[in-house]
Each structure stands twice: as C-alpha cells, then as structure tokens.
N, C-alpha and C positions, 0 to 999 in steps of 0.2 A: 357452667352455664347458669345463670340466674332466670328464674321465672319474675316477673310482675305479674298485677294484678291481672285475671282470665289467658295469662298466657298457658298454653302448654306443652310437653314436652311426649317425643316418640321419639325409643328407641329398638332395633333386632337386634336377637343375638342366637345365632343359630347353636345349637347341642346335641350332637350323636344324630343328625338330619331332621331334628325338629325346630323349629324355628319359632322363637319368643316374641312379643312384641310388648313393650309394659308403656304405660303412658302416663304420664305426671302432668296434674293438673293445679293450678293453684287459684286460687278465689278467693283470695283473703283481703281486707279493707287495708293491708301497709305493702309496702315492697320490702326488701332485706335490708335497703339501707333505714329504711323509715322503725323498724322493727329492732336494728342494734343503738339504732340512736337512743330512741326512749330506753334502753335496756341501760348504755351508759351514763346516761341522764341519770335515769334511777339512780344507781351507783353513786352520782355524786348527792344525794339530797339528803340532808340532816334528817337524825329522828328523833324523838325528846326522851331524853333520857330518866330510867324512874327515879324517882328517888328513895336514897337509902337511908333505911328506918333499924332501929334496934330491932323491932318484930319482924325485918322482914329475912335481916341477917339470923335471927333465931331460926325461922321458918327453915331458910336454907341449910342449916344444921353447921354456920359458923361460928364456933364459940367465943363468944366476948370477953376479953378481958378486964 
C-alpha cells in the first residue's frame, strides 16, 4: 500500500490476547513516485570532474614516475 501526501494508514494485530494498533502517517511535500523519480534523475546528472595535478597525485601517496 502506498501512502500520498496526509494519507494514513491503520493496522491490528492481536498477540497472546492483546491487541496492537500502530498507524502510519505520511506528510511529506512528494509522493513515492515523485521521490524515486528525482532519486533517478539524480543518478543520471554529470559532475565535474577535478582535475589531476602532479601535487595532487603526490598528495594521494601515488608515486610518479
């Protein structure tokens, strides 16, 4: 079951004759689909890559030849 935004969810589950009730509530500004989509989004977007320097290969303790 998927919640949206102010949806919420109730469920029982009785145990040894006591009886649970837990209830999930959701209030977030996206739904689940809005929330994997920028997650894949993400995923696809370029990042600039540093650039490599003789000091910065030293730095990293790769030795130069």
């Amino acid at each position: 079951m998927l919640l949206f935004e102010n949806d919420f969810r109730a469920s029982t589950k009785t145990i040894r004759g006591v009886r649970y009730i837990t209830v999930s509530f959701y209030g977030g500004d996206k739904d689940i689909f809005q929330k994997v989509g920028g997650l894949i989004k993400s995923d696809f977007s370029t990042t600039k890559i540093a650039e490599i320097t003789k000091e910065s290969l030293v730095d990293d303790g790769i030795a130069i030849a």
